[in-house]
C-alpha positions in Angstrom: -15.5 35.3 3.9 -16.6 38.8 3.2 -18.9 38.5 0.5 -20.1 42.3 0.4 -16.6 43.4 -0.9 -16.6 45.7 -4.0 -13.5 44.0 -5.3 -16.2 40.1 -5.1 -18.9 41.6 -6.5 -20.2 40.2 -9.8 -22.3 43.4 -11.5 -24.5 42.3 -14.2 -26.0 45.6 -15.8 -25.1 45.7 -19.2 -26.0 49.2 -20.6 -29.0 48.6 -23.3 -29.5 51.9 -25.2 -33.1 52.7 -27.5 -31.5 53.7 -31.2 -34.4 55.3 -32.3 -37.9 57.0 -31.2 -39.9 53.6 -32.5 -37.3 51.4 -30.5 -38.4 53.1 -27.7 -42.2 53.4 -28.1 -42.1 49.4 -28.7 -40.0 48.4 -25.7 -42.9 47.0 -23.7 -43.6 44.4 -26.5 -39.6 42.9 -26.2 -38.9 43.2 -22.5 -37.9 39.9 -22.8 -34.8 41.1 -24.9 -33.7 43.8 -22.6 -34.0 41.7 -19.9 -31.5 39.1 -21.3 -29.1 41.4 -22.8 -28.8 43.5 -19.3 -28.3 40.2 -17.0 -26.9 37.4 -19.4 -24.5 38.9 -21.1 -23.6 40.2 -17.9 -20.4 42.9 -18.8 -20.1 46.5 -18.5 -17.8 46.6 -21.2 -20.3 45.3 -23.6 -22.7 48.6 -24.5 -26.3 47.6 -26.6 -27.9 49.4 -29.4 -31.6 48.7 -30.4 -33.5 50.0 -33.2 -36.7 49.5 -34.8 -37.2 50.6 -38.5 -40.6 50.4 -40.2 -41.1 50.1 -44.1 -43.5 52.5 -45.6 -46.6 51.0 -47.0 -46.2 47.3 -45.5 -46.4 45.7 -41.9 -42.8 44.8 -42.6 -39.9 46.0 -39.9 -36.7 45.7 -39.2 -35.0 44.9 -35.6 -31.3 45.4 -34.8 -29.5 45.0 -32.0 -25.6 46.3 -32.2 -23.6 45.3 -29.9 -20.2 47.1 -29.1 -17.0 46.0 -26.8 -14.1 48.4 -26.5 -11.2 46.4 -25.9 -8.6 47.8 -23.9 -5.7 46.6 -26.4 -6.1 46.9 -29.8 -6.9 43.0 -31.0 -6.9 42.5 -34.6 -5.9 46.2 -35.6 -9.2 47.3 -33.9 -10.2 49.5 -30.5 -13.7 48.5 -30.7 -15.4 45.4 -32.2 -19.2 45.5 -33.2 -21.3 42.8 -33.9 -24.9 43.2 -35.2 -27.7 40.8 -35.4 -31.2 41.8 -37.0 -34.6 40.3 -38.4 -37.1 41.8 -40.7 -40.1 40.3 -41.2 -44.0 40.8 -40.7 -44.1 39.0 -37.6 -43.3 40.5 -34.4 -43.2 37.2 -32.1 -40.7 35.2 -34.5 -38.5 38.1 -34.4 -38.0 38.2 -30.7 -37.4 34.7 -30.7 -35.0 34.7 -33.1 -33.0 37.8 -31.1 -33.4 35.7 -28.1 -31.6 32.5 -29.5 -29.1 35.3 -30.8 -28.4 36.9 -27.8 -26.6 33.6 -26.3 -23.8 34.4 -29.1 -22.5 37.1 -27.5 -21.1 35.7 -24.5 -18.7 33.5 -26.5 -17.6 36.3 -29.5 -16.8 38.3 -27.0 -14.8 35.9 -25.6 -13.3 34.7 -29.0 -12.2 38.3 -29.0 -10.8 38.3 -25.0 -9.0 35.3 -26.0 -7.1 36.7 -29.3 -3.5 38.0 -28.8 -3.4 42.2 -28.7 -0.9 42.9 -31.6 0.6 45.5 -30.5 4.0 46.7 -32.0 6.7 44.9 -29.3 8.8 47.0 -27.9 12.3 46.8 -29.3 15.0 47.9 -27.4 17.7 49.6 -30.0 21.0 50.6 -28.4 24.3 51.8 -30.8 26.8 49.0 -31.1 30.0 50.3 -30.4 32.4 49.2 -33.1 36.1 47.7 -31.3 39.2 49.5 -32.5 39.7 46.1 -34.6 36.1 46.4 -36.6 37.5 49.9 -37.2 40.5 48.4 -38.9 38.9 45.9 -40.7 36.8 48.1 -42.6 39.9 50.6 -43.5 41.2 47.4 -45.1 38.5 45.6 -45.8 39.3 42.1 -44.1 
């Protein structure tokens, strides 16, 4: 069994991407959430967003992580599906946990979305009916 072959291999590096300058000065502090979006979502279709927002004059923050599949069909009228998950809140260790348990849900909307039909406009094959030399008749007389 040849395990080495490009067409068996199983890639798990999902593409995490920092949304904004404080996203990426804080990334030490949730490595944790990287790490589980890169290897358990486990799709290269799937593309991660995350961004950090501080409010002015308070400890509070705000943490997003947006999460885009391009489908190759459109399903549901759309090419590409988003689906974003966030916490604000003072506390930097309850937020990561909360992403963390949130993370899991991705696996199976994507899925919800694999497993939807494409509605695509079927493809209907119109060809002239040719009218008898009777039909023609008929409608000069109307029978």
């Amino acid at each position: 069994m040849d395990v080495s072959n490009s067409r068996n291999n199983i890639s798990s590096k999902g593409q995490v991407y920092y949304g904004n300058n404080l996203a990426r000065e804080y990334a030490p502090k949730y490595r944790s959430i990287i790490h589980n979006l890169k290897h358990h979502t486990a799709n290269k279709d799937l593309t991660h967003h995350i961004y950090i927002n501080k409010s002015q004059g308070s400890k509070a923050f705000s943490m997003n992580i947006v999460t885009s599949y391009k489908h190759p069909r459109k399903v549901g009228g759309v090419d590409e599906h988003v689906l974003e998950q966030g916490y604000r809140g003072i506390d930097f260790r309850k937020g990561k946990k909360y992403l963390l348990k949130q993370i899991k849900k991705i696996s199976s909307w994507k899925s919800n979305i694999d497993l939807t039909l494409p509605h695509e406009p079927p493809e209907i094959d119109v060809k002239p009916v040719k009218e008898s030399f009777f039909d023609k008749v008929k409608k000069i007389f109307r029978f």
